[in-house]
PAMARKE-165668 format. One line per field, with one value per residue: residue number from 1; residue in three letters; z, y, x of N, C-alpha, C, O in turn. Coordinates in nm, 3 decimals, always signed. Layout:
N
num <- NUM, ... .
residuo <- ALA, ... .
nZ <- Z, ... .
nY <- Y, ... .
nX <- X, ... .
caZ <- Z, ... .
caY <- Y, ... .
caX <- X, ... .
cZ <- Z, ... .
cY <- Y, ... .
cX <- X, ... .
oZ <- Z, ... .
oY <- Y, ... .
oX <- X, ... .
END
This chain:
124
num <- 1, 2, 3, 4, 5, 6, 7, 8, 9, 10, 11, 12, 13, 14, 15, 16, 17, 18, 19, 20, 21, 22, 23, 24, 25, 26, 27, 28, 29, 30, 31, 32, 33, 34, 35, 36, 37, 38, 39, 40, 41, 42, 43, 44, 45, 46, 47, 48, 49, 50, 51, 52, 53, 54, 55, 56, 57, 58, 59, 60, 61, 62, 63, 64, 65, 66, 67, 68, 69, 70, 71, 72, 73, 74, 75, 76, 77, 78, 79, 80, 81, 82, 83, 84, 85, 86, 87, 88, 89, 90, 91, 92, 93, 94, 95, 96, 97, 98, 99, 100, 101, 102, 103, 104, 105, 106, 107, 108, 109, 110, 111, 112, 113, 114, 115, 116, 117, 118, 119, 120, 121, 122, 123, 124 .
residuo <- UNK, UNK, UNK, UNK, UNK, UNK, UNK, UNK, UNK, UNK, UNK, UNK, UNK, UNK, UNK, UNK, UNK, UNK, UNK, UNK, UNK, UNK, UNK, UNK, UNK, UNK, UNK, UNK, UNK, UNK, UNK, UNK, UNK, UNK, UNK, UNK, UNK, UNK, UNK, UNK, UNK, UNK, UNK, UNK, UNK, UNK, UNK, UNK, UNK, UNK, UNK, UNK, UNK, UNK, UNK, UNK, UNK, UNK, UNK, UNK, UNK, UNK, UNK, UNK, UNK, UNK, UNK, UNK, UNK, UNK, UNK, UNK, UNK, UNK, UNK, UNK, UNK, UNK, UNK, UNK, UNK, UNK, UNK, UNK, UNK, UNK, UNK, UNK, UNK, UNK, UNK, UNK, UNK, UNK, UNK, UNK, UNK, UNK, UNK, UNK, UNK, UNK, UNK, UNK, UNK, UNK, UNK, UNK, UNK, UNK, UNK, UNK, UNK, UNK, UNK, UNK, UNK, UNK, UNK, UNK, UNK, UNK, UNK, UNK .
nZ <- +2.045, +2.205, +2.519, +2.782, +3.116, +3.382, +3.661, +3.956, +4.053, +4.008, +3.969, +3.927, +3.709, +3.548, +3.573, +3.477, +3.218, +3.113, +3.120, +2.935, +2.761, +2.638, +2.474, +2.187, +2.111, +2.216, +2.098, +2.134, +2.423, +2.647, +2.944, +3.218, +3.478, +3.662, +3.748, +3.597, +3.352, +3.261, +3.196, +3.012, +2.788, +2.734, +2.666, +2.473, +2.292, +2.128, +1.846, +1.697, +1.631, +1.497, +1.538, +1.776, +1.968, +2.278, +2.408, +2.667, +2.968, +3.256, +3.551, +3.904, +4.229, +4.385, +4.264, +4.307, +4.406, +4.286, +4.010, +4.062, +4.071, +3.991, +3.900, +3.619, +3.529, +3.545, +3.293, +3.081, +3.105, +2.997, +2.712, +2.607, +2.617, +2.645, +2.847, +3.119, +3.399, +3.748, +3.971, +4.367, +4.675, +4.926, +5.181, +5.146, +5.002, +5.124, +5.197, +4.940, +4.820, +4.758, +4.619, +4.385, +4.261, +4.136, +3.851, +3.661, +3.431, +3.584, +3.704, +4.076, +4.215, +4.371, +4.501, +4.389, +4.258, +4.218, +3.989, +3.748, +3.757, +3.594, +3.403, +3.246, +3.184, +3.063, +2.822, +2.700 .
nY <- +10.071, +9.778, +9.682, +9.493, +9.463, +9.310, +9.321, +9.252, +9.399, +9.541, +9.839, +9.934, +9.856, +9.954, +10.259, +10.236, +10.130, +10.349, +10.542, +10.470, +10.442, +10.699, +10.790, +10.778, +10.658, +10.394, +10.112, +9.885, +9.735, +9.443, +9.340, +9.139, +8.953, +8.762, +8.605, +8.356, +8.414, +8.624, +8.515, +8.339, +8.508, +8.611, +8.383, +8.251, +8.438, +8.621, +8.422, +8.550, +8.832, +9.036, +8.875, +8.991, +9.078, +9.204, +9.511, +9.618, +9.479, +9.555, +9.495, +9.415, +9.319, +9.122, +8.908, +8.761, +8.407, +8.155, +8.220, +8.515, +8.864, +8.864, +8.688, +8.694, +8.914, +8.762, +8.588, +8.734, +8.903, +8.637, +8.615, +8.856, +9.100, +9.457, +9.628, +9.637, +9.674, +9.641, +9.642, +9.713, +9.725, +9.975, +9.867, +9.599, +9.655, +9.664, +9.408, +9.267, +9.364, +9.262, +8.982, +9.124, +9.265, +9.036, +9.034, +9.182, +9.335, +9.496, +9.766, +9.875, +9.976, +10.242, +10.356, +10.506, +10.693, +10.741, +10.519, +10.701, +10.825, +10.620, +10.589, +10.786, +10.840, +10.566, +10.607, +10.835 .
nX <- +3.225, +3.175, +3.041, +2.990, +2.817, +2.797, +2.634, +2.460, +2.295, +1.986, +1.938, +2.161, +2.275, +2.107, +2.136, +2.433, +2.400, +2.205, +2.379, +2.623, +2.475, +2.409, +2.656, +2.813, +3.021, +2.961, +2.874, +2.709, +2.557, +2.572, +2.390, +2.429, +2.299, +2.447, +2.724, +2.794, +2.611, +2.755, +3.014, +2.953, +2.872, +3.091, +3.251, +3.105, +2.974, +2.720, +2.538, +2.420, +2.474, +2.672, +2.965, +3.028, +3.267, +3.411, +3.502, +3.500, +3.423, +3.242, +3.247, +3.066, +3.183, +3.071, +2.828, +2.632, +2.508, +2.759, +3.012, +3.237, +3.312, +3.561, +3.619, +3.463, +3.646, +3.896, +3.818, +3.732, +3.967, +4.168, +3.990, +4.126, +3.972, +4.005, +3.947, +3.897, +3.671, +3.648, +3.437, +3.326, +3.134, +3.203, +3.258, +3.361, +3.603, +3.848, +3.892, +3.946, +4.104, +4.398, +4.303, +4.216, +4.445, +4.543, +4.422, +4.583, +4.447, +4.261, +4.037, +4.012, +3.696, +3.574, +3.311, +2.998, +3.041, +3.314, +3.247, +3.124, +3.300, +3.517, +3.370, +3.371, +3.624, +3.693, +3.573, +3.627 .
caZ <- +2.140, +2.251, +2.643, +2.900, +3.224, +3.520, +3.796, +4.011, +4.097, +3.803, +4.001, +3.931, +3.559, +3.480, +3.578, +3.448, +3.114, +3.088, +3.080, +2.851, +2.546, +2.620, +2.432, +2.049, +2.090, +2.263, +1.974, +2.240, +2.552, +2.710, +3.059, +3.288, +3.593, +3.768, +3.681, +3.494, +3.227, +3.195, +3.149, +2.894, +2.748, +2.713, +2.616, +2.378, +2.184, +2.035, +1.741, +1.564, +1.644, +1.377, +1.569, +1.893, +2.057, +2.411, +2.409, +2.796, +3.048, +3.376, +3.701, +4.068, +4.248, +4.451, +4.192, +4.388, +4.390, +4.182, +4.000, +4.154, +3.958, +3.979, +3.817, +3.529, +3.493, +3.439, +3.184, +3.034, +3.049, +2.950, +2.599, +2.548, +2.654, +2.662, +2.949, +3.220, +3.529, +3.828, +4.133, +4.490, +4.752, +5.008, +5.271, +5.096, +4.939, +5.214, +5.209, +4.780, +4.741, +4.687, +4.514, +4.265, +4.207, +4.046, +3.757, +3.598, +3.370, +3.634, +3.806, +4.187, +4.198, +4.556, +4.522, +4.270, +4.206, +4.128, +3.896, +3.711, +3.716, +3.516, +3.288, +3.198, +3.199, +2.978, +2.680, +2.635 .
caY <- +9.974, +9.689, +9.673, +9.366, +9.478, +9.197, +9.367, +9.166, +9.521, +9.642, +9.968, +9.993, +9.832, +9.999, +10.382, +10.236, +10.122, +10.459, +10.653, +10.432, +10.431, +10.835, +10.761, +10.705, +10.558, +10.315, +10.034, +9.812, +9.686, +9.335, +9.313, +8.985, +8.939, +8.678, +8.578, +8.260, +8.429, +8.699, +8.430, +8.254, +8.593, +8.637, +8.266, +8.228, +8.512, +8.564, +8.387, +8.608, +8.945, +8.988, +8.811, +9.063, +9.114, +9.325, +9.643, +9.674, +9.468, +9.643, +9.416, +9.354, +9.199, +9.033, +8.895, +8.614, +8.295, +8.120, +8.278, +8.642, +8.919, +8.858, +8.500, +8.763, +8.938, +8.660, +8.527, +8.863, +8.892, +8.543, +8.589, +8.951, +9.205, +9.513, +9.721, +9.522, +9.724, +9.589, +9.747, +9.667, +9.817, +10.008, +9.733, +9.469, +9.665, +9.603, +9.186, +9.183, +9.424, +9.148, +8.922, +9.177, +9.253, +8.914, +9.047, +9.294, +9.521, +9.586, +9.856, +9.856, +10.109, +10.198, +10.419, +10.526, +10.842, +10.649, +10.437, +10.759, +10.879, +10.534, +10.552, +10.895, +10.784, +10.483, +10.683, +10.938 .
caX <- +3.273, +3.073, +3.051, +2.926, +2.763, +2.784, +2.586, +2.302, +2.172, +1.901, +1.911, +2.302, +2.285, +2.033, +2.217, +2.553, +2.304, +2.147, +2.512, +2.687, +2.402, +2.421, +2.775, +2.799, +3.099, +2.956, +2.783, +2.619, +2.600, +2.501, +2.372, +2.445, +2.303, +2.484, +2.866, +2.765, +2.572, +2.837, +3.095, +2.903, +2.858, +3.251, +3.311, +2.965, +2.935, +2.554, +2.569, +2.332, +2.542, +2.824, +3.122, +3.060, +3.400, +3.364, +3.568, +3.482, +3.377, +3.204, +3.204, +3.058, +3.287, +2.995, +2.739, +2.556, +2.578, +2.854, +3.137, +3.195, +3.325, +3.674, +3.615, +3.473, +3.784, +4.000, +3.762, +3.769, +4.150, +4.183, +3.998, +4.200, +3.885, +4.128, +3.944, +3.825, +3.657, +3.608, +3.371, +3.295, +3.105, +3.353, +3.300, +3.415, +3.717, +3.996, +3.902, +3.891, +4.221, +4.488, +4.272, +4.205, +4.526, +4.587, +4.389, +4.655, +4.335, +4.113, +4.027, +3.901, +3.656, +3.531, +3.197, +2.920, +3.103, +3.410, +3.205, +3.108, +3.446, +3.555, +3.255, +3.385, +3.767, +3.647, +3.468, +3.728 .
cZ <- +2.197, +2.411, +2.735, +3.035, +3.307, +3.615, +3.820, +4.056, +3.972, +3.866, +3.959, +3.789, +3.499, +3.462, +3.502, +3.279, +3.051, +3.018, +2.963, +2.714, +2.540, +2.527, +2.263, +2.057, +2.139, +2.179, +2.068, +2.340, +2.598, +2.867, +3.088, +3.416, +3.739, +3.681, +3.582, +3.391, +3.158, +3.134, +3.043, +2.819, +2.662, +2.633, +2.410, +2.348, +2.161, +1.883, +1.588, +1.540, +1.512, +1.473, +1.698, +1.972, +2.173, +2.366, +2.540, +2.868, +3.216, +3.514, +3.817, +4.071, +4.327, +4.342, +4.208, +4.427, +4.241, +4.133, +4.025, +4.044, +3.913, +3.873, +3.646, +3.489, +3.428, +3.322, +3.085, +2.954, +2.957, +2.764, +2.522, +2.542, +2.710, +2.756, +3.025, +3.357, +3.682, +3.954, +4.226, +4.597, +4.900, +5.085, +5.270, +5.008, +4.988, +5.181, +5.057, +4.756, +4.671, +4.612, +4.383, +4.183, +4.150, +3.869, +3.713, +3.527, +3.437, +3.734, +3.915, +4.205, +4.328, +4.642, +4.394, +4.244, +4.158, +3.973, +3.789, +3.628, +3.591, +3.423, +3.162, +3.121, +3.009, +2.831, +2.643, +2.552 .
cY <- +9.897, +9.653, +9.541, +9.420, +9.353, +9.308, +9.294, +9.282, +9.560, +9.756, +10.011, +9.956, +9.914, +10.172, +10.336, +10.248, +10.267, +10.567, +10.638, +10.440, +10.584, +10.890, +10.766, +10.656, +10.432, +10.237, +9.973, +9.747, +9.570, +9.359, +9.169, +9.048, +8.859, +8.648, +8.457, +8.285, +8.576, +8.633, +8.363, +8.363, +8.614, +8.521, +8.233, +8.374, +8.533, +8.547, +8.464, +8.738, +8.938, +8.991, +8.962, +9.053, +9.176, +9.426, +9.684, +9.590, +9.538, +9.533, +9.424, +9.295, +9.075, +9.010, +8.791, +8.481, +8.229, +8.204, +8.460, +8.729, +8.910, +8.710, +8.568, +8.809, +8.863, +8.572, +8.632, +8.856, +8.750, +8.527, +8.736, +9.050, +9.305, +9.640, +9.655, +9.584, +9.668, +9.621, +9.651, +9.771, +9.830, +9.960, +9.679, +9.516, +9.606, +9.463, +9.187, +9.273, +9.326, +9.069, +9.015, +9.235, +9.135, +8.910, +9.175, +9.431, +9.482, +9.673, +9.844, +9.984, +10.100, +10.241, +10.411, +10.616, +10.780, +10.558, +10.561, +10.832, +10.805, +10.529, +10.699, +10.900, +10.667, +10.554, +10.810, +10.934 .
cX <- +3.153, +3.120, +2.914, +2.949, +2.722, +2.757, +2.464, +2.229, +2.106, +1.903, +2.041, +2.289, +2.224, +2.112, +2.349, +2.491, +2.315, +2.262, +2.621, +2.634, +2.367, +2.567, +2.784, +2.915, +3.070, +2.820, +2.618, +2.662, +2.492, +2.523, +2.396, +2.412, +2.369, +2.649, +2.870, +2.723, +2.718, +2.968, +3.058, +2.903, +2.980, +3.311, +3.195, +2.893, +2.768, +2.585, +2.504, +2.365, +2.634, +2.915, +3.121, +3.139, +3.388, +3.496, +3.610, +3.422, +3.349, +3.138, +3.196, +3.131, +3.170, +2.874, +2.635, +2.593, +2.693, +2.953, +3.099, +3.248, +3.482, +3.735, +3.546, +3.568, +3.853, +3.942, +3.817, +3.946, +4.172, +4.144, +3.987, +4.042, +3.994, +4.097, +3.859, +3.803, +3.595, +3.562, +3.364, +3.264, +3.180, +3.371, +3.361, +3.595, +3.803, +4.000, +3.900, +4.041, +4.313, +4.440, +4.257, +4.316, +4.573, +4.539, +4.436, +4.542, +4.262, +4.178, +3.947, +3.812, +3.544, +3.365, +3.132, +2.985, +3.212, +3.337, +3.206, +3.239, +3.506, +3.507, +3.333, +3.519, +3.748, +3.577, +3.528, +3.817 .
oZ <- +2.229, +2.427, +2.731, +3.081, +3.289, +3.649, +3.735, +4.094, +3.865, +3.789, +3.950, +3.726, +3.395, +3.349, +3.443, +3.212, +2.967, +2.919, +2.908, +2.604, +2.444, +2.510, +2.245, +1.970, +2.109, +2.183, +2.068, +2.356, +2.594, +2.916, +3.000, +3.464, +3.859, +3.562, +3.489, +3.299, +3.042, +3.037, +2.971, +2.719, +2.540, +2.550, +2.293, +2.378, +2.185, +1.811, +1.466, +1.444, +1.444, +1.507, +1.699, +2.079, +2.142, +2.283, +2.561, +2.840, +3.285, +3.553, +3.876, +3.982, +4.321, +4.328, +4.116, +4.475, +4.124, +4.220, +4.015, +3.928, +3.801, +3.813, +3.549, +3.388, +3.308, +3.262, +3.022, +2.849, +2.838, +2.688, +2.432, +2.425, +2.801, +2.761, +2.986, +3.441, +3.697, +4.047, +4.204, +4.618, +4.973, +5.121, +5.362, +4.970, +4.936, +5.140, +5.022, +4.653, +4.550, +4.512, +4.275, +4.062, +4.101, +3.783, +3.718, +3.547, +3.384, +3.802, +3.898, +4.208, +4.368, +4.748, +4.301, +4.121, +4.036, +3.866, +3.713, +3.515, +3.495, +3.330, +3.039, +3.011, +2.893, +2.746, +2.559, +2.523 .
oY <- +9.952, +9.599, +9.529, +9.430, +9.302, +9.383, +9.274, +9.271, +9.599, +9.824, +10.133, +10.061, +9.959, +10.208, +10.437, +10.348, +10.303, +10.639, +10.727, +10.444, +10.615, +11.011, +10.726, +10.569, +10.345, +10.276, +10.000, +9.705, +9.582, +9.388, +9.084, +9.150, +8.879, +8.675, +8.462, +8.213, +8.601, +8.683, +8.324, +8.319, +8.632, +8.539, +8.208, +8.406, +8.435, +8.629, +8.454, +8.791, +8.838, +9.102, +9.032, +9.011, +9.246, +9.387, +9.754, +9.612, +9.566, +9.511, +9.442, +9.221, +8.954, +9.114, +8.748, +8.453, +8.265, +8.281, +8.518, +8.687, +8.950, +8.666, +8.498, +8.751, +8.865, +8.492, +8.621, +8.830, +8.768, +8.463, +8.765, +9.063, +9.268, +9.736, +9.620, +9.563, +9.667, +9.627, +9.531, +9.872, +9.735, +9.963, +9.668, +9.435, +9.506, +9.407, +9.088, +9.236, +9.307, +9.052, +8.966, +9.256, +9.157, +8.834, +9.273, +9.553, +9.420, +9.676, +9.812, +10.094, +10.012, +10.206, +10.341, +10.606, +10.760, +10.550, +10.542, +10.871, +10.871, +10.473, +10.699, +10.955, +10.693, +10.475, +10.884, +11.036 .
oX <- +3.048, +3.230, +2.791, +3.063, +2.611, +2.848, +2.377, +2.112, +2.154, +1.836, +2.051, +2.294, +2.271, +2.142, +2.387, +2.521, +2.398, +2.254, +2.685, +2.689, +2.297, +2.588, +2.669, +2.917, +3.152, +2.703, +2.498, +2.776, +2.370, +2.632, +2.387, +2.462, +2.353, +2.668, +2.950, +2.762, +2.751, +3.024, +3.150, +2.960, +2.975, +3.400, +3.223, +2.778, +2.698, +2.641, +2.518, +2.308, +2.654, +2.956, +3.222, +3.096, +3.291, +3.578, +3.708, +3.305, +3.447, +3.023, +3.303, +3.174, +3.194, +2.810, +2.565, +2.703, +2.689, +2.994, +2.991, +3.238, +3.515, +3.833, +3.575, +3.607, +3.880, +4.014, +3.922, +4.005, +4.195, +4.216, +3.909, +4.006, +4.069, +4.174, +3.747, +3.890, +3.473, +3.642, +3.384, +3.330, +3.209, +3.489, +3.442, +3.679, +3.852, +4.102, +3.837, +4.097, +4.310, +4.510, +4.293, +4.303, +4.684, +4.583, +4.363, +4.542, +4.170, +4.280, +3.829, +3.867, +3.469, +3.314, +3.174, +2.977, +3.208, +3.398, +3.302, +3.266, +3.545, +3.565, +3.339, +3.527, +3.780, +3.535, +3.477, +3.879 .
END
């Protein structure tokens, strides 16, 4: 399975990184730091990959400036990515719940231990 990582933290990509290429099911994985390159990521392919499909996208819901992670998702959903996770740190859950329900495959996921949980969930 080929997996796309949208997180602006390298301290969180990098641990989410680390757990997923501990996997063999898991082929490869692209990092994005900001929601614009993960969207281009999803839309624009690398042309030099063979025809890389995602399997999994893994999103912040807060990713900086410009599109956030929820504007990932529906990219995601939009060109049929068939596990689409979507985090946020437990602050921000209550104010992002309803919007994130507008994106049928994701999951809100509310801690790092939750994340772990999904990673685990995800690769089974």
């Amino acid at each position: 399975m080929n997996v796309l990582i949208a997180e602006d933290s390298k301290k969180l990509s990098d641990l989410v990184l680390r757990e997923l290429l501990k996997d063999d099911r898991v082929s490869a994985v692209a990092l994005a730091n900001d929601g614009r390159s993960a969207i281009d990521a999803l839309i624009h392919p690398d042309r030099d990959a063979d025809d890389i499909r995602f399997g999994a996208v893994l999103t912040d819901w807060d990713l900086g400036p410009g599109p956030d992670g929820l504007d990932v998702a529906r990219v995601a959903h939009n060109v049929k990515v068939p596990r689409i996770i979507l985090w946020s740190a437990i602050s921000r859950t209550a104010a992002i719940a309803a919007d994130a329900r507008s994106c049928p495959l994701s999951i809100l996921v509310r801690t790092k231990d939750d994340i772990a949980a999904v990673l685990e969930e995800l690769l089974s």
